[in-house]
C-alpha positions as CSV (number, residue, x, y, z in Angstrom):
1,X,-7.0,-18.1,4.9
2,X,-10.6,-18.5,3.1
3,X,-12.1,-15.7,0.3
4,X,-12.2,-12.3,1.0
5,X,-9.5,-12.2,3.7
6,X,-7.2,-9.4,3.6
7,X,-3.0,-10.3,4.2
8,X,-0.6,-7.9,4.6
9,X,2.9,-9.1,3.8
10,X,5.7,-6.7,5.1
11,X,9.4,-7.3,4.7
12,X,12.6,-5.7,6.0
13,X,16.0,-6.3,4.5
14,X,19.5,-5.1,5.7
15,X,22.3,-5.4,3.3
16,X,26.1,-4.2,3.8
17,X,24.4,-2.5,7.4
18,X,21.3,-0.7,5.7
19,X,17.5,-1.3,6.5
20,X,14.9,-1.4,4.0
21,X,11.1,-1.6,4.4
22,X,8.4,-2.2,2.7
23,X,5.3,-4.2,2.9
24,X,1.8,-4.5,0.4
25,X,-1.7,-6.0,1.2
26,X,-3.6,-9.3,-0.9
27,X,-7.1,-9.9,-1.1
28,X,-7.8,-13.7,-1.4
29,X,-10.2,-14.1,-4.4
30,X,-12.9,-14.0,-4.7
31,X,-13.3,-10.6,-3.0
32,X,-16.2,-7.6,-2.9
33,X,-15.8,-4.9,-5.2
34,X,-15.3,-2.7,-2.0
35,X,-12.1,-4.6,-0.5
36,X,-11.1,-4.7,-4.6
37,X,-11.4,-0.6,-4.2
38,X,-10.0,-0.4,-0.8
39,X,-6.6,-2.5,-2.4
40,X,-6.3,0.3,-5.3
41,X,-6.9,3.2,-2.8
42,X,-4.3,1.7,-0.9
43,X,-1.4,2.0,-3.1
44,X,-3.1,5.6,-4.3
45,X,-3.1,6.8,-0.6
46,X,1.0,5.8,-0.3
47,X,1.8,7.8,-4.0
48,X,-0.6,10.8,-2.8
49,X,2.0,10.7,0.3
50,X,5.3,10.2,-1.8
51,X,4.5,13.1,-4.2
52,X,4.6,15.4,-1.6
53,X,8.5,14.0,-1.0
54,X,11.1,16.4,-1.3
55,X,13.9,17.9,0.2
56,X,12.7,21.6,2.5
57,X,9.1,20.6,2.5
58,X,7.1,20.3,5.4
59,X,7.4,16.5,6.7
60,X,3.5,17.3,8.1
61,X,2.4,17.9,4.2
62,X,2.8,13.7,3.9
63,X,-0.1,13.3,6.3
64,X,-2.0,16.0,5.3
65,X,-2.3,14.7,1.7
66,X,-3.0,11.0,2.5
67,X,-5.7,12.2,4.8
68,X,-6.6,14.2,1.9
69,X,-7.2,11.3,-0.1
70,X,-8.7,9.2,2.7
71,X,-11.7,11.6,3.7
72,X,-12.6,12.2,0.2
73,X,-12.9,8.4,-0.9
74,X,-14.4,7.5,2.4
75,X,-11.8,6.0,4.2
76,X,-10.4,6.4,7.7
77,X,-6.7,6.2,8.8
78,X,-5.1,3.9,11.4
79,X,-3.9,6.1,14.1
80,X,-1.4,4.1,16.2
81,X,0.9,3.1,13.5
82,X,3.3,5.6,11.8
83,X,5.6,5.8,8.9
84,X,9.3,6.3,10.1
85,X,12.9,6.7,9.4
86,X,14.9,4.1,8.2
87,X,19.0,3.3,7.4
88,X,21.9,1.9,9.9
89,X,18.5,0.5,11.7
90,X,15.1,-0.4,10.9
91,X,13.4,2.2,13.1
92,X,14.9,5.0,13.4
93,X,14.9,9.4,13.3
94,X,12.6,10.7,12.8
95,X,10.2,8.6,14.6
96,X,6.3,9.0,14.1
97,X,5.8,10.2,11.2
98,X,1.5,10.6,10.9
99,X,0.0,9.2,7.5
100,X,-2.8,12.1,8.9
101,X,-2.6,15.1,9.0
102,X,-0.9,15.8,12.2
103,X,-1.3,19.6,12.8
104,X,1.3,20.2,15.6
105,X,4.1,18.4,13.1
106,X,7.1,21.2,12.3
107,X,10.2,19.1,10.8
108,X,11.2,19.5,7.9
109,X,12.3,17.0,5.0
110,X,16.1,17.2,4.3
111,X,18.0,16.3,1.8
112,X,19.4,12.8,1.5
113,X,16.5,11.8,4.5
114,X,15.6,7.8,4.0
115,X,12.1,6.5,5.2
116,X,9.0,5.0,4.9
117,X,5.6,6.1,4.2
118,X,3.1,3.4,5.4
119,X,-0.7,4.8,5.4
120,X,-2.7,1.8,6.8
121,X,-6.1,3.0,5.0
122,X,-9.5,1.4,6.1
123,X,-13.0,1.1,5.8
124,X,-14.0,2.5,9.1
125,X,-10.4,1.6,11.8
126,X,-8.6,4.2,13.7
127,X,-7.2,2.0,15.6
128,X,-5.2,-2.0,15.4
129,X,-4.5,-4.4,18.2
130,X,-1.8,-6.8,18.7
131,X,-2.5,-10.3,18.8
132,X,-0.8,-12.3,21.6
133,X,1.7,-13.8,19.1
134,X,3.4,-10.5,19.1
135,X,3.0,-10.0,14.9
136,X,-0.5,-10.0,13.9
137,X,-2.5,-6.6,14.1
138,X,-6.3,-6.5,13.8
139,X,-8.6,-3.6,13.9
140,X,-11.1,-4.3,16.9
141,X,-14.1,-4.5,14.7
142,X,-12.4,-6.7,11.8
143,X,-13.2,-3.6,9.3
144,X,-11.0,-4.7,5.9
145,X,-8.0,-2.3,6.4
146,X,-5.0,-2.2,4.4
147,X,-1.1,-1.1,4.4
148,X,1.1,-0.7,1.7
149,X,4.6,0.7,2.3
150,X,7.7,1.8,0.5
151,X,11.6,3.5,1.7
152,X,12.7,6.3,0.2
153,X,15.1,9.2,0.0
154,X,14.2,12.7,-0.3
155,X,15.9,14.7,-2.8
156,X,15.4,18.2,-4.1
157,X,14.0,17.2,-6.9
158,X,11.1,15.0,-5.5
159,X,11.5,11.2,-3.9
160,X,13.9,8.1,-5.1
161,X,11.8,5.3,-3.8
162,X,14.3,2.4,-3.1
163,X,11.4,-0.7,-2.9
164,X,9.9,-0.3,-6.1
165,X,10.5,-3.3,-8.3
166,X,12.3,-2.8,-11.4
């Protein structure tokens, strides 16, 4: 690692047969006050998606906000990875769920659904590869992109995000 790198630390945890997921980006200091802005947009980008959390709205309206959020601070979105559901496995229904706004999306949130929301939010990606070690993603270009993730349970009175520290 040297200065100004960008690290994305995920981690999944079962406990009693139960999944969790959730995962957060690090700048090594001493970074530019861009990557330090692209870090706080980050975790922005995820709560503009988990406000729109609750049970009978549109699963679509997720994307549609972080996208939202992207385009008007300048941002693009990483477009082969997805947000998905999560419980008795760590990928599971409903697959795919688009941090953009995805306009042929038509489920619906229901009540009791647990997931993530994952918006990989960058400064110029739409795309990641896969290194050969099977793990590591890189956009193609090496534009600073970041990921910040949480699981959560829809409700109908708004989202109960299960990751967040105490």
């Amino acid at each position: 690692m040297e200065a100004g790198d960008l690290i994305n630390i995920d981690v999944s945890a079962e406990l009693d047969g139960f999944f969790a997921d959730t995962g957060a980006s690090f700048a090594v200091p001493p970074v530019t006050p861009k990557v330090e802005r692209l870090c706080r947009d980050g975790r922005r980008a995820l709560w503009a998606g988990i406000r729109q959390v609750r049970a009978g709205a549109e699963l679509g309206a997720i994307g549609k906000s972080i996208e939202a959020f992207a385009t008007k601070n300048g941002y693009t979105l990483v477009k082969n990875l997805a947000s998905h559901g999560v419980g008795a496995s760590l990928h599971e229904d409903p697959t795919e769920i688009a941090t953009w706004h995805d306009r042929s999306e038509r489920r619906k949130i229901h009540d009791g659904l647990v997931f993530t929301i994952e918006p990989f939010l960058s400064l110029g990606a739409d795309w990641v590869e896969e290194a050969d070690d099977g793990w590591t993603l890189f956009p193609p270009a090496g534009q600073p992109t970041v990921q910040y993730e949480h699981t959560l349970v829809a409700t109908p009175r708004g989202a109960v995000v299960l990751t967040l520290a105490d």
